[in-house]
Legacy VTK file of the C-alpha trace (Angstrom):
# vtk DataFile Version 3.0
C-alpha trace
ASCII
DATASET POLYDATA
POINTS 450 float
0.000 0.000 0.000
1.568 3.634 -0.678
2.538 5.962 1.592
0.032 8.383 2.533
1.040 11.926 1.743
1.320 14.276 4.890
-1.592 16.944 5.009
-0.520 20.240 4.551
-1.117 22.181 7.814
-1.708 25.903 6.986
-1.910 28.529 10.052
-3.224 31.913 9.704
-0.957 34.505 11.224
-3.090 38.301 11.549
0.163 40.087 12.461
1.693 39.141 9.286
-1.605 39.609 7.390
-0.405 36.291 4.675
-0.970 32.532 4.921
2.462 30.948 5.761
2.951 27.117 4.764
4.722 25.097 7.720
5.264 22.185 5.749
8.481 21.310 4.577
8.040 18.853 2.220
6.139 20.833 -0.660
7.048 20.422 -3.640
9.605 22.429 -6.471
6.310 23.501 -7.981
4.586 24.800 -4.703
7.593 26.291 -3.602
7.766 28.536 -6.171
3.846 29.484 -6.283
4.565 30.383 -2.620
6.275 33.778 -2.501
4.166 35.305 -5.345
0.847 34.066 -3.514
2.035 35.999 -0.613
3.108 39.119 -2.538
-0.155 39.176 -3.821
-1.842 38.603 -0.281
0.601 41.722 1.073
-0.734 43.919 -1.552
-4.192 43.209 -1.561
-4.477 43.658 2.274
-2.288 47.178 2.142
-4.644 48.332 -0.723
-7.949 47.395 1.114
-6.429 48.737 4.038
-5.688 51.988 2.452
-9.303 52.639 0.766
-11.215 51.217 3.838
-9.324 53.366 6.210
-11.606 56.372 7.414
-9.797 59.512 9.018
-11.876 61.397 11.873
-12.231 65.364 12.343
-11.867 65.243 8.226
-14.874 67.161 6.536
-13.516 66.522 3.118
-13.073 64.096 0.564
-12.328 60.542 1.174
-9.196 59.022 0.404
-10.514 56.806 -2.511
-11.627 59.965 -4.021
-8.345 62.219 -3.615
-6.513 59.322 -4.962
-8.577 58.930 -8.273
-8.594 62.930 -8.707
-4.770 62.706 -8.113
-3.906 60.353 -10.444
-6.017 60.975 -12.862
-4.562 62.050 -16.062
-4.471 65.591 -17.381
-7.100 66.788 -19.773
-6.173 66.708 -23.372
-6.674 70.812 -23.218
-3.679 71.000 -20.895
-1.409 68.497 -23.194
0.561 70.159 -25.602
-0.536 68.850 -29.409
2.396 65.666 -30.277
4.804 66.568 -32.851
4.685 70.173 -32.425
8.757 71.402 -31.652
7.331 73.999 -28.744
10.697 75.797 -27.092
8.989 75.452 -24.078
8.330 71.912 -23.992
10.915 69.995 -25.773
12.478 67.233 -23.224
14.118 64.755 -25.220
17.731 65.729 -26.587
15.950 64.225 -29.917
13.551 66.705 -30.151
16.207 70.030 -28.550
18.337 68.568 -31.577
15.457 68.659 -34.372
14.202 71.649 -33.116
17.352 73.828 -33.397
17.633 71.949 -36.967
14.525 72.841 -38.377
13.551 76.158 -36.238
17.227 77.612 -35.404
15.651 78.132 -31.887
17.147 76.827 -29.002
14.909 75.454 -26.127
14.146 77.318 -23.001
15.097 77.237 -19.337
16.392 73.495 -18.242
14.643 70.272 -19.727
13.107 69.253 -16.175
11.287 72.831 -16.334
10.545 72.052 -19.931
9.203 68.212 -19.043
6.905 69.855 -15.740
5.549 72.038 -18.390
4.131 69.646 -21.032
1.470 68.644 -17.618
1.005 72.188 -16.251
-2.181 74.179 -16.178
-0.303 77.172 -17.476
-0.724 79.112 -14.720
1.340 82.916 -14.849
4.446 82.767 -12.440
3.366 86.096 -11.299
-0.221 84.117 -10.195
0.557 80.972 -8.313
-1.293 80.584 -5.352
1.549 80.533 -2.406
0.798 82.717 -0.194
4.029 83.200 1.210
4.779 84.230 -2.171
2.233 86.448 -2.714
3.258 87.984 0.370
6.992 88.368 -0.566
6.327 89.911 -3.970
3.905 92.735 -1.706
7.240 93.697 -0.040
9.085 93.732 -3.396
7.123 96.063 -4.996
7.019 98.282 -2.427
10.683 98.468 -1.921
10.907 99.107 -6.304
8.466 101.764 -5.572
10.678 103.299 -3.294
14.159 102.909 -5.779
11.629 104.654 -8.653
11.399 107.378 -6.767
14.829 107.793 -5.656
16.075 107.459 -9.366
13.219 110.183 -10.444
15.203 112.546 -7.689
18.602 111.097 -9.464
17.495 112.221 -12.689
16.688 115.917 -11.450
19.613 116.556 -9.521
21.368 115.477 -13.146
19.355 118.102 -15.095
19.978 120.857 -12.614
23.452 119.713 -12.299
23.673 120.432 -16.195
21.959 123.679 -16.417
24.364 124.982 -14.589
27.302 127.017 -15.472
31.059 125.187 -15.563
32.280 127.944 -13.642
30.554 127.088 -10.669
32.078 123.735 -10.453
35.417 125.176 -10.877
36.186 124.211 -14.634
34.434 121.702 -17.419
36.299 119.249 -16.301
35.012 118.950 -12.895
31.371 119.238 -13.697
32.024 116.389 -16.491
33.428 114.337 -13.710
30.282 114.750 -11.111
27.247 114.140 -13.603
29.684 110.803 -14.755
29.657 109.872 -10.926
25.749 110.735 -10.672
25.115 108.983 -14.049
26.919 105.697 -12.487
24.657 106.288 -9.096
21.795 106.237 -11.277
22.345 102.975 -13.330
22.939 101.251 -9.768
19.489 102.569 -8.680
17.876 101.034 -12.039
19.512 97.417 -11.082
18.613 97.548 -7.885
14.987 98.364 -8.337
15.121 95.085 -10.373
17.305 92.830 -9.083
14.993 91.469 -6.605
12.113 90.611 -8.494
11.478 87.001 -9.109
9.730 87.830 -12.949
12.895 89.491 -14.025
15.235 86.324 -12.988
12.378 83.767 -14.521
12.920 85.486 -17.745
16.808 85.991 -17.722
17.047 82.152 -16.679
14.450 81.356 -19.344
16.682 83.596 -21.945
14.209 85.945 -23.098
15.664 88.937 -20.821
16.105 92.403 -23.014
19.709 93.223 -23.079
18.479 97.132 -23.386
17.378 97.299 -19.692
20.448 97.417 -17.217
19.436 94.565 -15.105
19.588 92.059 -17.754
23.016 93.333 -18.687
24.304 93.002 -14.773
22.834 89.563 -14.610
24.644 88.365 -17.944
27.669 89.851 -16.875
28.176 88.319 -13.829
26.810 84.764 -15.052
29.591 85.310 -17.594
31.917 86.041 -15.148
31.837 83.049 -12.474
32.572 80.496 -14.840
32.947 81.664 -18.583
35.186 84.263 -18.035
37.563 81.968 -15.699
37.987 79.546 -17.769
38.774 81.784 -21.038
41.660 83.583 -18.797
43.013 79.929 -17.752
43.534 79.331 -21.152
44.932 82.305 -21.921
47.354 82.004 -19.266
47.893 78.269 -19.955
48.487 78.609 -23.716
51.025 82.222 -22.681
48.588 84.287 -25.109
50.125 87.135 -22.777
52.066 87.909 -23.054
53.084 86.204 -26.596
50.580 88.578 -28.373
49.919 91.217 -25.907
51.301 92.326 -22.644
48.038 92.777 -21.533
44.610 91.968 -21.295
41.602 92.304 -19.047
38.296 90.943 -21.614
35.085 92.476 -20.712
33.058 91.494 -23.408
32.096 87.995 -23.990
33.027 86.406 -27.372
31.795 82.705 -28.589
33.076 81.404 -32.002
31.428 78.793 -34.177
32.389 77.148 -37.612
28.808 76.638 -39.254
27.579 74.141 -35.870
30.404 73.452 -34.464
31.005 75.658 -31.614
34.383 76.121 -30.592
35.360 76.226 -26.594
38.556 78.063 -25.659
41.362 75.864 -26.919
40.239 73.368 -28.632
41.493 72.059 -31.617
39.733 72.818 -35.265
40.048 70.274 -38.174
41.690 71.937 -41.106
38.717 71.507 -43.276
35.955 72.687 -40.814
38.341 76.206 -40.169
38.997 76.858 -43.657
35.547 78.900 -44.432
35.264 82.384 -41.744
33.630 81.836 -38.597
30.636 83.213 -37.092
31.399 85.363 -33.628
28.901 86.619 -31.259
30.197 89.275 -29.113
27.974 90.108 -26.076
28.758 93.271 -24.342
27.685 94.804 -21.207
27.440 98.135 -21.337
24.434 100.543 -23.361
25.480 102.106 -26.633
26.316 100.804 -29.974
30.511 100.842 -30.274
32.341 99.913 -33.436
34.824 97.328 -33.123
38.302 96.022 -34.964
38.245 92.072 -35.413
41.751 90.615 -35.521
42.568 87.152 -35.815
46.681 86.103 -35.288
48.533 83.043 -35.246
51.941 83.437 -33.653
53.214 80.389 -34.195
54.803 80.943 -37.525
57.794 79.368 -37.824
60.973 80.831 -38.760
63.775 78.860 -40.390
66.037 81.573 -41.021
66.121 83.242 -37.689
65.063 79.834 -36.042
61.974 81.166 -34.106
58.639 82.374 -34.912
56.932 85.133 -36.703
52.868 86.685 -36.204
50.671 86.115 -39.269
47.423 88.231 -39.576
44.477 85.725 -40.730
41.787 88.323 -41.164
41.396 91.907 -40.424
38.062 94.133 -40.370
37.502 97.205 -38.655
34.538 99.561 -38.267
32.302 96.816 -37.191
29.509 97.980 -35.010
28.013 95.636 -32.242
25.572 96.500 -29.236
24.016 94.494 -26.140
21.490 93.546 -28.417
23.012 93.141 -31.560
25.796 90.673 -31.044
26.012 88.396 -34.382
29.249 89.175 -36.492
29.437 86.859 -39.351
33.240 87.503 -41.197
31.786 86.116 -44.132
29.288 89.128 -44.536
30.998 92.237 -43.823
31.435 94.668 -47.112
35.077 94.380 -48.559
37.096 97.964 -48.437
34.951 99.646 -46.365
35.408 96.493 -43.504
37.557 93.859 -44.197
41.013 94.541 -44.786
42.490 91.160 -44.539
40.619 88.620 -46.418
39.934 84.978 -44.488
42.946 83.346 -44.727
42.259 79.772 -43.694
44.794 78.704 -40.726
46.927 76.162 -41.492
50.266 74.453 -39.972
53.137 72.638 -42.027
53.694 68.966 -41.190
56.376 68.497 -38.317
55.348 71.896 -37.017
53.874 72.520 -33.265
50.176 73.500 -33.009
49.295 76.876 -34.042
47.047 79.118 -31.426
44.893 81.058 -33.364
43.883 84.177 -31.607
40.528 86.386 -32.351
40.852 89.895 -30.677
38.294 92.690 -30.701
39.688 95.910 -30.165
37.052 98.727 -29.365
38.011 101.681 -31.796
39.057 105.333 -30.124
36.058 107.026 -29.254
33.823 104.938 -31.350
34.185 106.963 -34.839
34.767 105.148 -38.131
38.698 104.322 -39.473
39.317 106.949 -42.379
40.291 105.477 -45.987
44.014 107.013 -45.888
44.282 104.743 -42.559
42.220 101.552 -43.508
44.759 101.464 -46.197
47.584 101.921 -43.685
46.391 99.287 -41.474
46.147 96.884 -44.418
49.373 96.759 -45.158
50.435 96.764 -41.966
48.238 93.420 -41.321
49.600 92.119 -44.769
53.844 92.141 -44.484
55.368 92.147 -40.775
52.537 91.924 -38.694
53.656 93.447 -35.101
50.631 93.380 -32.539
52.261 96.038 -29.777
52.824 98.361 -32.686
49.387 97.834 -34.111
47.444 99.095 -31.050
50.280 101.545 -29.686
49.394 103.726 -32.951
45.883 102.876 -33.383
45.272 103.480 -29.637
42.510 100.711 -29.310
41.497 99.147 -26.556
41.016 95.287 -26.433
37.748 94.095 -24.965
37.298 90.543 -25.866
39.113 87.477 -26.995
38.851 83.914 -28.325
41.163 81.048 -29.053
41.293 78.333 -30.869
44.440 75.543 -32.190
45.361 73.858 -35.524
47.653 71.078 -36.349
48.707 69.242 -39.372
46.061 66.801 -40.256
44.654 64.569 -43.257
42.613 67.633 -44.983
45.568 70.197 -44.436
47.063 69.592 -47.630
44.134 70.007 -49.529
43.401 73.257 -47.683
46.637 75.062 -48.276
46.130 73.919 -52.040
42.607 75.330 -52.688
44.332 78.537 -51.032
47.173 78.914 -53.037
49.643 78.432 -50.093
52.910 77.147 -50.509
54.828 74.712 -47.875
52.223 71.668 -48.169
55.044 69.179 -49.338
57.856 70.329 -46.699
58.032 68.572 -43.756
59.942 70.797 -40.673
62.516 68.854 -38.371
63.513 69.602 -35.393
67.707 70.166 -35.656
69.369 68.206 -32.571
71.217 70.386 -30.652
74.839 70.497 -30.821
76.902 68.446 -27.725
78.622 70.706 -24.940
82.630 70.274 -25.519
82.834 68.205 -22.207
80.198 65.807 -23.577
81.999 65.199 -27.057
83.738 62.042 -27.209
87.592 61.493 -27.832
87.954 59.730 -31.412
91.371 58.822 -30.743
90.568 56.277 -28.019
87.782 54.352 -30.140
90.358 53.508 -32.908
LINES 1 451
450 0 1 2 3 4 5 6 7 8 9 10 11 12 13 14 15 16 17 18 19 20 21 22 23 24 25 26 27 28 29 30 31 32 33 34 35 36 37 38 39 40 41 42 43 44 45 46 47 48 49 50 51 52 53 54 55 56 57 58 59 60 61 62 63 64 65 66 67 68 69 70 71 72 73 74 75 76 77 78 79 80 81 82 83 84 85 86 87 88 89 90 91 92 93 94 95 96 97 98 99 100 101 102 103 104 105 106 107 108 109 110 111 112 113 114 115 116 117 118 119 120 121 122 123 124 125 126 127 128 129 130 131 132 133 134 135 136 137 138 139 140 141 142 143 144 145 146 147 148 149 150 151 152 153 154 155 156 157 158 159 160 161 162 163 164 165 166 167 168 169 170 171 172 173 174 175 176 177 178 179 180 181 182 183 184 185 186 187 188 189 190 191 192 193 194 195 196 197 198 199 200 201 202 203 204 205 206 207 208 209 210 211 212 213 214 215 216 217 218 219 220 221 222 223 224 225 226 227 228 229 230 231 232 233 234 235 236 237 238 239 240 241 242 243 244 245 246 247 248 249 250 251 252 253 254 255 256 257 258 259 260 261 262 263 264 265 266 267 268 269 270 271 272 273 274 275 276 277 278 279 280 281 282 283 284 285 286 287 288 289 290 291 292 293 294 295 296 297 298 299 300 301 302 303 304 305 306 307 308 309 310 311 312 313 314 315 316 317 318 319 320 321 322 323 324 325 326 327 328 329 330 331 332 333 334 335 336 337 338 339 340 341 342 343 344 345 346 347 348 349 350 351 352 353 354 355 356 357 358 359 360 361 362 363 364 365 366 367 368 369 370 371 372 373 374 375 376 377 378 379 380 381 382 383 384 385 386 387 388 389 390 391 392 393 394 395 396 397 398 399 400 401 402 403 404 405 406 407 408 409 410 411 412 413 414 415 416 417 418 419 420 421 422 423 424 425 426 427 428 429 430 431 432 433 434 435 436 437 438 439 440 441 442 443 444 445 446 447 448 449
């Protein structure tokens, strides 16, 4: 006769809220079953648990029905339409990337802002109902109401100021000197009556701040300079761009350079054929006023056989180029010949055997912003053509430089071809370093090795 099976003795624990099988000869099958039967248990229980549970001195809602309101999904009103490229919306790098293809446009504010929007109920910043911040813009505009009217007093002490005679002040000079100090007093005011407000940092973070106003300007400005700015002066210190080309320089004007869509960092390193059509430069300044500019570009890494060092090239040259805070493209492919460009692009290039070449871009603000006469353009130009010196250059031109750029070239697989479609010679020599010649001590004797 065969052995009986055991009976399976099941106990019900209620602290554990699952059925728990004590015997311990179950089989592969039932062992397996096991844990997801009691998974399954667990979950059921917490989710009765949760929708049965009833909360005293509560005159609202249940549970069940916050929980269905909650997760309900958003109405197809609030849902932006799919396949529209929004600038507002766009979360996936896919999209960013076929958006600036397509549209040119670049998306807005960070991509978790732009992901919480695509659910939003589109509320106004200005509107959202948080009382605390309600109560903290109240106390805002007060204290800009206060800063409006102290820069409405500014601007009347500068009128009277003016209307009256130089004498009184003790000489032009001296009056020039007090309305410049009042002038800078004022433009403090203006940024301080803004730089509090939460809608003026939504909309510089989101980049649609007017450069025109003077807040904007502070805020790019110092954006620019707690990272931007230190990292351009580490490479020009790193690369010795001072005081190789200049004995000095102190950029206050922000300058980003771009081949077609590649954008160039500080220091990095160009293929041959992506440099070899002019770049596009946007220079951001931060001060009011439209200024015209010189645009240099050097490489002084030339080398020199005959004298055994190096020599400064001039790439490209254009002067009278004007720029303001919100007018900052410069594309060296459009300005006028004559009247701008002086130096045609000349596409960098470095022979094989040769170091890397640091290409500089300089913009020099011209003397008290007037245009470059003809008799001097054509001075300039053939100073930028034969012997190019860059201490001489600004010493007689008396510019100022403001902003700077860098960039490196090296021998590479399309440099040949480049200096060919320019007509530049030296593709087919190869340069060698010469070894140095052995100190007399270090020379051996002949006569002992024979």
């Amino acid at each position: 006769m065969p052995a009986k099976t055991p009976e399976r003795d099941f106990t019900f624990y209620p602290q554990q809220f699952h059925l728990r099988c004590i015997d311990d000869n179950m089989s592969p099958s039932a062992q397996l079953i096991l844990p997801i039967r009691t998974c399954l248990r667990c979950s059921i229980r917490k989710d009765s648990l949760a929708f049965s549970t009833s909360r005293s001195f509560r005159t609202s809602t249940a549970l069940r029905t916050e929980l269905s309101t909650d997760t309900a999904s958003p109405s197809p009103e609030a849902l932006p339409p799919l396949g529209v490229l929004d600038p507002n919306i766009v979360s996936s790098p896919r999209l960013e990337r076929k958006l600036f293809r397509t549209t040119g446009q670049q998306p807005i504010g960070s991509r978790r802002r732009r992901a919480a929007l695509q659910n939003s109920k589109n509320i106004p910043f200005e509107q959202l109902p948080y009382q605390c911040f309600q109560e903290a813009r109240k106390l805002l505009l007060a204290d800009r109401e206060e800063k409006l009217k102290q820069i409405e007093e500014e601007r009347q002490r500068i009128a009277k100021v003016q209307a009256v005679p130089a004498t009184q002040y003790g000489g032009e000079y001296v009056k020039k000197g007090r309305i410049v100090r009042m002038q800078k007093h004022l433009e403090k005011l203006k940024i301080l009556a803004d730089i509090n407000d939460p809608v003026i940092k939504k909309r510089f973070e989101d980049g649609e701040g007017d450069m025109n106003r003077p807040i904007y300007r502070y805020l790019a400005d110092r954006q620019w300079r707690k990272q931007k700015r230190l990292l351009l002066m580490q490479r020009i210190n790193q690369m010795h761009i001072v005081p190789d080309i200049l004995p000095h320089l102190d950029p206050t004007a922000e300058v980003r350079l771009a081949f077609g869509r590649r954008k160039v960092q500080p220091g990095d390193f160009v293929d041959s054929t992506v440099s070899e059509t002019p770049p596009r430069l946007d220079v951001q300044v931060f001060d009011k006023g439209v200024r015209l500019v010189t645009v240099l570009v050097l490489d002084p890494d030339v080398p020199n056989v005959e004298t055994d060092g190096f020599d400064t090239r001039c790439h490209f040259c254009a002067v009278n180029v004007p720029i303001s805070p919100d007018s900052t493209s410069v594309s060296l492919s459009r300005l006028s010949e004559g009247m701008q460009v002086l130096r045609p692009w000349l596409p960098p290039h470095a022979q094989k055997g040769s170091p890397y070449h640091r290409l500089a871009v300089f913009i020099f603000e011209q003397k008290d912003g007037t245009k470059m006469k003809a008799g001097l353009r054509q001075k300039v130009s053939r100073t930028v053509k034969y012997h190019f010196k860059p201490n001489k250059f600004t010493r007689n031109l008396g510019n100022q430089p403001v902003g700077v750029h860098l960039f490196r070239t090296i021998w590479d697989n399309g440099m040949a071809g480049v200096m060919q479609r320019a007509g530049i010679e030296g593709a087919n020599i190869e340069l060698k370093r010469q070894k140095p010649e052995k100190l007399p001590y270090k020379k051996k004797d002949g006569a002992r090795y024979r």
